[in-house]
KOLSE-981190 format. One record per residue (C-alpha): residue in one letter; x, y negated, z negated. Coordinates in steps of 0.001 Angstrom, whole numbers, always signed. Layout:
// residues N
<A, <X, Y, Z>>
...
This chain:
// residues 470
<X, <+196567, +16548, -75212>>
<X, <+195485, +15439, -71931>>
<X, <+191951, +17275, -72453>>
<X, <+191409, +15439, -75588>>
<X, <+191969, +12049, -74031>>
<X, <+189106, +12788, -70997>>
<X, <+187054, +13829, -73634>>
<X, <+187471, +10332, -75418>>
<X, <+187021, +8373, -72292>>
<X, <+183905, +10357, -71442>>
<X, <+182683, +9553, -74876>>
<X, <+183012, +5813, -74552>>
<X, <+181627, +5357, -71093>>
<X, <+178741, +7410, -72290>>
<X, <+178148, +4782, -75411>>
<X, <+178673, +2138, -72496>>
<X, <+175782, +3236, -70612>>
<X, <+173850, +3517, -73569>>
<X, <+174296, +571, -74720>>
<X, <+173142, -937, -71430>>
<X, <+170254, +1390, -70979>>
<X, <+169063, +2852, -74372>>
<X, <+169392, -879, -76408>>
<X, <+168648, -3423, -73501>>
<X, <+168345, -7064, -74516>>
<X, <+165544, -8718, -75853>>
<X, <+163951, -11258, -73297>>
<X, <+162256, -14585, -74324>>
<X, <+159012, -15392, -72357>>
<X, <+157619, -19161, -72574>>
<X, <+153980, -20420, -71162>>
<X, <+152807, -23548, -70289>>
<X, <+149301, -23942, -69799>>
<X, <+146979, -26571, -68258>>
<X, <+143616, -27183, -67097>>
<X, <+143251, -29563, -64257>>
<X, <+139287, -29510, -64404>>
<X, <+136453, -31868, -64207>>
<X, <+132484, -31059, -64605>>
<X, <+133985, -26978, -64695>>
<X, <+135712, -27565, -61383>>
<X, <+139499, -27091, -60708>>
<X, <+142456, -24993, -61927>>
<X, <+143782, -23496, -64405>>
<X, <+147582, -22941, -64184>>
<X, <+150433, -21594, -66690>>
<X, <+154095, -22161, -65873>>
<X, <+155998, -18976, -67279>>
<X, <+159891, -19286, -68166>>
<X, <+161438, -15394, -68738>>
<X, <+165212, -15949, -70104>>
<X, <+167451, -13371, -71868>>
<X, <+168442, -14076, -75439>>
<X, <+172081, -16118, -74398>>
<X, <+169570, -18111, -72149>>
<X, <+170313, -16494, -69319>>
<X, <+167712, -16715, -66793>>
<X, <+166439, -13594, -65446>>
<X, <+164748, -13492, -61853>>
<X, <+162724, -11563, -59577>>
<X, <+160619, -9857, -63008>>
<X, <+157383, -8945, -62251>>
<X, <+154927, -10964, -64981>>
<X, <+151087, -9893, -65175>>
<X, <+148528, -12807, -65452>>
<X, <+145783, -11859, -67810>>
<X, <+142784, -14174, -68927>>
<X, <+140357, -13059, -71255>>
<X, <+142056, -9496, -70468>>
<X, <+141215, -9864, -66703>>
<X, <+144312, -9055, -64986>>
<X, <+144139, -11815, -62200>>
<X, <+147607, -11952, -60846>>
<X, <+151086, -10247, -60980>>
<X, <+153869, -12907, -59473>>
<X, <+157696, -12478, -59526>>
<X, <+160188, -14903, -60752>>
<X, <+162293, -17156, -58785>>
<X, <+165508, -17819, -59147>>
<X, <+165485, -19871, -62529>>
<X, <+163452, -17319, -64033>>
<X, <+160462, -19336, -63619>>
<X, <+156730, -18757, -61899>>
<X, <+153554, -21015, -61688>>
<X, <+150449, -19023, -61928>>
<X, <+146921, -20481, -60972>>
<X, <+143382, -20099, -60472>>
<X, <+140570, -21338, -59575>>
<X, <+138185, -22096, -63141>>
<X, <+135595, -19847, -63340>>
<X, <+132055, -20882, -64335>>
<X, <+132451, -18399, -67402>>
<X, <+135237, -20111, -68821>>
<X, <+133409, -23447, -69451>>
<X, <+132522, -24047, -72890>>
<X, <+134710, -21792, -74552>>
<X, <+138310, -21229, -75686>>
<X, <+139680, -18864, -73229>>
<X, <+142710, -16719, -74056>>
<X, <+145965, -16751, -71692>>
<X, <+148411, -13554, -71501>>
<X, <+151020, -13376, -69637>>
<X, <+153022, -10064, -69865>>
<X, <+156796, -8388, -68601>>
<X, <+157106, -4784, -68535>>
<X, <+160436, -4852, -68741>>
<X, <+163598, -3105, -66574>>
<X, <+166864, -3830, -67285>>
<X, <+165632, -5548, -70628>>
<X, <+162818, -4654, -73205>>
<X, <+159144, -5851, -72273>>
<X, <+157871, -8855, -73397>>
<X, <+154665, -10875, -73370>>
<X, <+153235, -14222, -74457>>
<X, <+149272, -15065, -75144>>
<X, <+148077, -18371, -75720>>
<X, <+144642, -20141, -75631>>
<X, <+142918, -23143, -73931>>
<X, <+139895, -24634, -74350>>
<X, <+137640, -25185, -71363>>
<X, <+135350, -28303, -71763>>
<X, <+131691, -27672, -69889>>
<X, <+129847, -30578, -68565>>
<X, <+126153, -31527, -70047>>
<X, <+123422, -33411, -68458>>
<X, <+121053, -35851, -70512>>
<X, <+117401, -35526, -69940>>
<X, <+115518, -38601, -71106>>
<X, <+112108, -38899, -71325>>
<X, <+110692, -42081, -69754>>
<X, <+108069, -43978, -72757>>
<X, <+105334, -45359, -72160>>
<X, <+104299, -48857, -72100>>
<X, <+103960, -50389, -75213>>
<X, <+102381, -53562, -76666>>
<X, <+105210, -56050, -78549>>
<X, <+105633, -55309, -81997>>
<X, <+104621, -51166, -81572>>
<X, <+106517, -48538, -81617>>
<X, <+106537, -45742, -79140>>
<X, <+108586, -42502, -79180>>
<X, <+111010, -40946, -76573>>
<X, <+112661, -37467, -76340>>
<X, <+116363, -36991, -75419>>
<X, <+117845, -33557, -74351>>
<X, <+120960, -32149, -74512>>
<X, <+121886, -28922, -71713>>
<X, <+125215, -27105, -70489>>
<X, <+125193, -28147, -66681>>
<X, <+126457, -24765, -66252>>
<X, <+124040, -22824, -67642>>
<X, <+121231, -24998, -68245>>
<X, <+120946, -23585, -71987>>
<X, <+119945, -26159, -74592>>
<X, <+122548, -27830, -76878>>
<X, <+121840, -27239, -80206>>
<X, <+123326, -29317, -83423>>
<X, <+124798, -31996, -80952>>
<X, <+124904, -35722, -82188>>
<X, <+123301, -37970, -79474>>
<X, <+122442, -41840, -79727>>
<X, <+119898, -43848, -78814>>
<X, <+120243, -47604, -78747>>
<X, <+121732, -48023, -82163>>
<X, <+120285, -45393, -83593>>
<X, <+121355, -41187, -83329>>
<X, <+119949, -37780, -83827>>
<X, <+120835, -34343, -84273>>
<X, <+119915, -31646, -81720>>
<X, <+117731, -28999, -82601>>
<X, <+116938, -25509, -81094>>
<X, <+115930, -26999, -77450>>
<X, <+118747, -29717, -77923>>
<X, <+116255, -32913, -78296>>
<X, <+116111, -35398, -80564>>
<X, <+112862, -37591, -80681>>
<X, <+113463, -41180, -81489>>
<X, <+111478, -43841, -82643>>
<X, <+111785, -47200, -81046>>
<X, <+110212, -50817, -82225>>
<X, <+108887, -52690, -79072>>
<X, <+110514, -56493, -80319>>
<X, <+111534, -58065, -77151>>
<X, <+108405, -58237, -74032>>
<X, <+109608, -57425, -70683>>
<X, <+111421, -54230, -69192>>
<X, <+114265, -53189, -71570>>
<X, <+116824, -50405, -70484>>
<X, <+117471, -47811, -72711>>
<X, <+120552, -45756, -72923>>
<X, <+121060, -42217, -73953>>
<X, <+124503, -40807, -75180>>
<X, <+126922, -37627, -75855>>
<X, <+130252, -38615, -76714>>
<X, <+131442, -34933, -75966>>
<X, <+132817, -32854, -78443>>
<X, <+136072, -30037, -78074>>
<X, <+133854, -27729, -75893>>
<X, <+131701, -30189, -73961>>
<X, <+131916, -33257, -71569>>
<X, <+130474, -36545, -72230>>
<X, <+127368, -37432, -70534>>
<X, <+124463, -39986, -70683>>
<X, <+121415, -41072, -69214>>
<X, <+119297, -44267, -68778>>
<X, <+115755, -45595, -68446>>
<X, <+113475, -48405, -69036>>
<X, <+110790, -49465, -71951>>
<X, <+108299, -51890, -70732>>
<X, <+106864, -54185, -73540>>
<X, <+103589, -55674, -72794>>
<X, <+103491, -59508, -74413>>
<X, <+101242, -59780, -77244>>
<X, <+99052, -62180, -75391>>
<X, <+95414, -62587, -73741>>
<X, <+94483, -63656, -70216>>
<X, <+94911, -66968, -70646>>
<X, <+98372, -66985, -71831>>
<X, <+97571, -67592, -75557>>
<X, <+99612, -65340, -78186>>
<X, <+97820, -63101, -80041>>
<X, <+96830, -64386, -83407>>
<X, <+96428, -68043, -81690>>
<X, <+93634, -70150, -80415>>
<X, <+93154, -71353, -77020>>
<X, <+90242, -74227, -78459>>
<X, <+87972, -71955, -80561>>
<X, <+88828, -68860, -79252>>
<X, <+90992, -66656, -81234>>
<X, <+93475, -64406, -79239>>
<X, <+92997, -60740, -81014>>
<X, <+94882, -57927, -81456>>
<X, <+93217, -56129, -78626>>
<X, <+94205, -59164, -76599>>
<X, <+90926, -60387, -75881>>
<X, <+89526, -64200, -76416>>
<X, <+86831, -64269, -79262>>
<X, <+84967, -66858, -80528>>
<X, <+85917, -67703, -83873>>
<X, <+85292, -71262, -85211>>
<X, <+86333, -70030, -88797>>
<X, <+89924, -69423, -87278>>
<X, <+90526, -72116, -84768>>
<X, <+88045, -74427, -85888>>
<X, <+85182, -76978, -83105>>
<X, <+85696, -79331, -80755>>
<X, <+83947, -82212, -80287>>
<X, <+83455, -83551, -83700>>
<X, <+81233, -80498, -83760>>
<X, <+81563, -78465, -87276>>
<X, <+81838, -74283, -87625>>
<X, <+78927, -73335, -89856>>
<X, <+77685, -69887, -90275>>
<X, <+80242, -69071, -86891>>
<X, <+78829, -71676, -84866>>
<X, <+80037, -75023, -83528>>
<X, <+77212, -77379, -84986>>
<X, <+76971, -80884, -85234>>
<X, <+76813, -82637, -88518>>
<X, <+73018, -82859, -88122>>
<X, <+72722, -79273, -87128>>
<X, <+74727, -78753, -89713>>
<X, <+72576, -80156, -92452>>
<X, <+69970, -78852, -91244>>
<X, <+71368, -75218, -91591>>
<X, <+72211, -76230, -95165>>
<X, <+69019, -77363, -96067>>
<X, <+67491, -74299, -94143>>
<X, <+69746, -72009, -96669>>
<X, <+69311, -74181, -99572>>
<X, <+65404, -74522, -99294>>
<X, <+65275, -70199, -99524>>
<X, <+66968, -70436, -102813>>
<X, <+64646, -73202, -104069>>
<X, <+61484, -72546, -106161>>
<X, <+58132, -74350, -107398>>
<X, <+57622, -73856, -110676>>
<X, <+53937, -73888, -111748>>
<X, <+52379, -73711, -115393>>
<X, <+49394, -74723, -117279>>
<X, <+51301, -78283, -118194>>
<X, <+52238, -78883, -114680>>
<X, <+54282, -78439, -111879>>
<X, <+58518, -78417, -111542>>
<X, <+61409, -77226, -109662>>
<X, <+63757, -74081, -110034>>
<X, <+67149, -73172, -108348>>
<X, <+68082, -69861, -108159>>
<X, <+71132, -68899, -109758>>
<X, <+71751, -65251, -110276>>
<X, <+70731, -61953, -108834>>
<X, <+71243, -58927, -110498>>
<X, <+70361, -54861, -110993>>
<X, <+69167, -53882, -114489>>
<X, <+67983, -49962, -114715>>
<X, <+67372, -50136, -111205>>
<X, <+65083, -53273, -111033>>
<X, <+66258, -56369, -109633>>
<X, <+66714, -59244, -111794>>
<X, <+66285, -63386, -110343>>
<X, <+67398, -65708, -112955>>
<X, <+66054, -69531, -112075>>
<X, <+67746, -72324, -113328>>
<X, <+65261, -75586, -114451>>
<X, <+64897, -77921, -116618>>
<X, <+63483, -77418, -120487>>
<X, <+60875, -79620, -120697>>
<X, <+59062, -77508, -117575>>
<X, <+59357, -74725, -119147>>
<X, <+58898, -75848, -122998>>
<X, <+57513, -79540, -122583>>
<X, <+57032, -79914, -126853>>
<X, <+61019, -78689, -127041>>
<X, <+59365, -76598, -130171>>
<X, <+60202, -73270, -128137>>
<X, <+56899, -72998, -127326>>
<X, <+56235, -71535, -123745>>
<X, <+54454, -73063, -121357>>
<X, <+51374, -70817, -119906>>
<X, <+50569, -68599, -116702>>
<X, <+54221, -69475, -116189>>
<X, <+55355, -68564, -112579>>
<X, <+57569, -69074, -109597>>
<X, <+56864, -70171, -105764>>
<X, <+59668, -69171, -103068>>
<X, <+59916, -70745, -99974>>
<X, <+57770, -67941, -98304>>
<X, <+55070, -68878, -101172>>
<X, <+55449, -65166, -103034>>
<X, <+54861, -65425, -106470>>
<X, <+56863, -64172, -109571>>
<X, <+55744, -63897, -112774>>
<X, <+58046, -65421, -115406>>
<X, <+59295, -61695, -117571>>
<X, <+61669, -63885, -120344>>
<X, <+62647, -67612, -120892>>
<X, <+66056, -68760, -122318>>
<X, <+66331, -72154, -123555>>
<X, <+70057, -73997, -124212>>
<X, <+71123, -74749, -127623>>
<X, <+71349, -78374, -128825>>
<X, <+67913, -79245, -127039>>
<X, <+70123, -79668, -124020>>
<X, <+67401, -80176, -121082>>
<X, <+67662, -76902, -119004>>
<X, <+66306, -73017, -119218>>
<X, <+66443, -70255, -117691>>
<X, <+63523, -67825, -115770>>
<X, <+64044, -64089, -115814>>
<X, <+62174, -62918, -112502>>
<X, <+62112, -58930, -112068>>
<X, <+61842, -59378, -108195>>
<X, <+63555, -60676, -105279>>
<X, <+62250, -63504, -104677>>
<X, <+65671, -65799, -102709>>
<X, <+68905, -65474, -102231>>
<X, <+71456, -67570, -105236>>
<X, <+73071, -70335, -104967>>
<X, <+76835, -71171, -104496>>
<X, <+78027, -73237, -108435>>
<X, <+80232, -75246, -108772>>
<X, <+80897, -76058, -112210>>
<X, <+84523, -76178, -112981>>
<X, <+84756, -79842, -112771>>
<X, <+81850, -82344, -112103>>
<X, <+81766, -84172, -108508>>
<X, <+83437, -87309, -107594>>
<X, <+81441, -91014, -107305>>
<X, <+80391, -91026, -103497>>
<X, <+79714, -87926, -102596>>
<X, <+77172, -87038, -100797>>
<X, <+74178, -85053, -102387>>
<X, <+71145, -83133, -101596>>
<X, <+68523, -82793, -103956>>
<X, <+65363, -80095, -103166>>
<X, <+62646, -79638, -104912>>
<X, <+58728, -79682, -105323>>
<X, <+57715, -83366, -106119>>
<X, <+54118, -83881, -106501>>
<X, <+53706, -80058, -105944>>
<X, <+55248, -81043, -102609>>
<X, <+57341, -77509, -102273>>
<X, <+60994, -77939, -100417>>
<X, <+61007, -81755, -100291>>
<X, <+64692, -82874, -99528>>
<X, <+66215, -86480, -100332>>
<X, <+69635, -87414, -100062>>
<X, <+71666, -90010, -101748>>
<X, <+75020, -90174, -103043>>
<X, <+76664, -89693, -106776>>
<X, <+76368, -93153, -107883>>
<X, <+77798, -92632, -111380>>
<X, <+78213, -90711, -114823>>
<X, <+75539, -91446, -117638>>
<X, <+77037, -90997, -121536>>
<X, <+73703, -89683, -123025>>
<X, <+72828, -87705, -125389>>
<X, <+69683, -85309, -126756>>
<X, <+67131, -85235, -129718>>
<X, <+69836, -83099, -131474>>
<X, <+72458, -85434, -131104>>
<X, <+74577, -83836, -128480>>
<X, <+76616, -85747, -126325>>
<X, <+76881, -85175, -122895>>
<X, <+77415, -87094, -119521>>
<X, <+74574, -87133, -116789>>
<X, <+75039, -87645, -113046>>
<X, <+73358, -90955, -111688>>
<X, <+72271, -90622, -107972>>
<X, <+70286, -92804, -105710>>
<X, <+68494, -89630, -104043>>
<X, <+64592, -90354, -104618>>
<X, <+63863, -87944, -107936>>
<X, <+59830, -88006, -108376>>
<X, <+57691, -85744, -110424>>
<X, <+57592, -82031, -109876>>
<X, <+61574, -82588, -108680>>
<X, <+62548, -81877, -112427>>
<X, <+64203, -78200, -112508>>
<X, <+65089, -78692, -108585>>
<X, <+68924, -78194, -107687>>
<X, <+71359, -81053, -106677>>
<X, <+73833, -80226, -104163>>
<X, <+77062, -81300, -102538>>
<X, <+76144, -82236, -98859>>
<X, <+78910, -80909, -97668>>
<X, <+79287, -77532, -99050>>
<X, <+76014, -76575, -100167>>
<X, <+77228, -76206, -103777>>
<X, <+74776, -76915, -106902>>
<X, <+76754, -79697, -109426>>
<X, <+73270, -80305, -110989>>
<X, <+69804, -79826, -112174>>
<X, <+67520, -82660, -111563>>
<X, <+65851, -84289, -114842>>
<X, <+63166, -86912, -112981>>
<X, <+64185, -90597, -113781>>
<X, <+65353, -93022, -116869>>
<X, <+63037, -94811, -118895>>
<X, <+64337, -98217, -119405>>
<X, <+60952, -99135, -121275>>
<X, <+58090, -98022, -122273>>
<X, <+56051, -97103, -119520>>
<X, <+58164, -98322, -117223>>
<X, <+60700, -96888, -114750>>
<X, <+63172, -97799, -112982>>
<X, <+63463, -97486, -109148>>
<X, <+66450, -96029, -107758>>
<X, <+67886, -94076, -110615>>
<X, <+68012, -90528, -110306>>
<X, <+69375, -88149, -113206>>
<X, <+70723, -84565, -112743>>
<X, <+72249, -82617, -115541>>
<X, <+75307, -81241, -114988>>
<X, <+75529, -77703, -114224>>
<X, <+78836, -77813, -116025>>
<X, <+77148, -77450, -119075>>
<X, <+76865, -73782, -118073>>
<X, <+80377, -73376, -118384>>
<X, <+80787, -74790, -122078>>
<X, <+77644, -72945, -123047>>
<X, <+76817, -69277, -121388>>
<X, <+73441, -68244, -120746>>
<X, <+74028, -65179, -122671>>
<X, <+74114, -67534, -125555>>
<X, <+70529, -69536, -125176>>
<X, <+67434, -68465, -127158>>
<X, <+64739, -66542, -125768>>
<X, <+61109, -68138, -126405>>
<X, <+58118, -66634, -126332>>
């Protein structure tokens, strides 16, 4: 009896010391990490907590400090079951999530261990290109770069802005941007990386000079300073058709001219376009009108009058018909159109250049008072010039009935001027074809009373229309 008793009590110490020994308890291990880092410089520390299941803290246990499987430390416990672990951050650990592990071998309980990961921001650095100067209103172009300041490798697919505007990174981390020059002077420009989970802000800053649009004088480009025009290459150029004379003087041809010089370079112009008409019935005047290229041969069509062309008005053609130009070369009348209604005015088909054509104006006729210049050959006199003014509008009419309304000037119109051109002083436009004077009797004529036929009349009835004679 005794025996079995021993034997029961050696049994149960034995499942005593098994149970402390073969089934220890199952410790709880909690980590804390933290990064105390700035521009990849600092610590990294985890505070580790080892406890027994009823909470029970266990001390001096030896925990292992892995990171990124690099055992770096083994610390013991204190008292509360509780160590702080830390390190210096490594260069290799910025930029990345690095992994934590933190393990217990285990003694009197079963092992244990606890992994957790951190992420390890890695500064940048913002290279920014400085532009070049630029004129107001350009554009000009700048490169910004994105690099780890660790490793100097590029950045790619990083967002980075640019005044307003942003850009993604490629292969070599730049973005170019495009900037409009709006505002002269020096302008700072700021690049930008917000930062992102695995990298640091940063930024960067230079300056864009903008040149003013303007020339040496001060003037704006596009302005005048008198009657020079500021250009785009910001230089001062004469240019009366932009900013106009001084003076009283008046911008013909590009030149500041006075109003004598000016008619005189009118009249010059005008004369070159003016012809003598000559034929066996006498001598008129022609205005050239039209030039044109038919198969390759040039084309002069001479305005006049009818009756110098066809004095009987039976469509009869005057012969040995020809044309003088103000450099006295001849040109042989090729065709003759005459206008419908007996209207008094023709036209002569030159094939040659023989003068440059006149400027028309024949939309509407001019107004009383305006000045007029009428050139032709009076007398055989070739490139005569008298002036006078529109003194009034004529209801007339032709043999054929037709009604029309002449212009009445006191400009001297003698014999040979028939055919000759009228023109606006001014502008050097033709509003008329002069038709020598009115007879109030017969035989007699009055002084003073100068008749042009309005070149309007081309306008109701087209040349393309009129009759050729032979």
């Amino acid at each position: 009896m005794g025996v079995i008793i021993l034997l029961v009590a050696i049994v149960g110490i034995g499942y005593l010391i098994y149970g402390i020994i073969v089934q220890p308890n199952q410790p709880s291990l909690s980590v804390s990490t933290y990064v105390f880092s700035n521009a990849c410089e600092g610590e990294l520390r985890a505070v580790a907590q080892l406890s027994e299941e009823n909470y029970k803290r266990i001390p001096d246990a030896l925990l292992d400090f892995y990171v990124d499987g690099d055992n770096l430390d083994s610390l013991l416990t204190d008292k509360n079951g509780r160590v702080i672990f830390e390190s210096p951050v490594k260069k290799s650990w910025c930029g990345r999530e690095v992994n934590i592990e933190v393990r217990y071998a285990g003694y009197l309980s079963s092992p244990t261990n606890y992994s957790s990961k951190t992420i390890i921001q890695a500064p940048t650095v913002i290279t920014l290109d400085q532009p070049e100067d630029v004129d107001e209103g350009g554009g000009v172009t700048t490169k910004v770069r994105l690099i780890n300041a660790i490793n100097n490798e590029p950045l790619e697919g990083k967002t980075l802005f640019l005044d307003g505007l942003n850009g993604t990174t490629d292969s070599d981390g730049a973005v170019v941007f495009h900037l409009l020059a709006e505002t002269p002077g020096s302008t700072a420009i700021l690049a930008s990386f917000t930062g992102d989970k695995y990298f640091e802000p940063s930024s960067s800053e230079t300056k864009m000079v903008v040149n003013p649009l303007i020339c040496s004088d001060g003037t704006k480009v596009g302005q005048c300073s008198k009657s020079y025009l500021c250009n785009y290459e910001k230089k001062l150029e004469f240019s009366c058709e932009n900013c106009g004379c001084y003076n009283g003087l008046l911008c013909i041809d590009g030149d500041c001219v006075s109003k004598e010089e000016k008619n005189t370079k009118t009249i010059e112009s005008l004369q070159k376009s003016s012809l003598k008409v000559i034929s066996d019935e006498g001598i008129g005047s022609g205005v050239i009108i039209d030039r044109k290229v038919v198969n390759g041969i040039i084309e002069t069509l001479v305005l006049t009058n009818r009756h110098v062309v066809d004095p009987s008005f039976k469509l009869k053609l005057a012969k040995n018909l020809e044309v003088h130009n103000f450099y006295n070369e001849t040109g042989k009348a090729e065709a003759v159109f005459v206008a419908p209604y007996d209207i008094d005015l023709a036209v002569i088909i030159v094939k040659k250049d023989i003068g440059p054509k006149v400027l028309i104006k024949n939309d509407k006729d001019p107004k009383v008072g305006a000045e007029l210049l009428v050139i032709g050959s009076p007398l055989g006199i070739q490139n005569s010039v008298t002036t006078g003014i529109v003194s009034n509008f004529v209801e007339t009419n032709t043999s054929s009935g037709y009604d029309y309304t002449a212009i009445q000037t006191d400009a001297a119109v003698n014999p040979g001027n028939s055919g000759g051109g009228v023109f606006l002083s001014d502008s050097g436009e033709l509003v008329g074809i002069a038709s020598f004077k009115l007879l109030i009797k017969s035989n007699q004529l009055a002084e003073g009373l100068g008749f042009a036929m309005p070149v309007s009349l081309l306008k109701k009835f087209p040349i393309t229309k009129w009759e050729k004679i032979e």
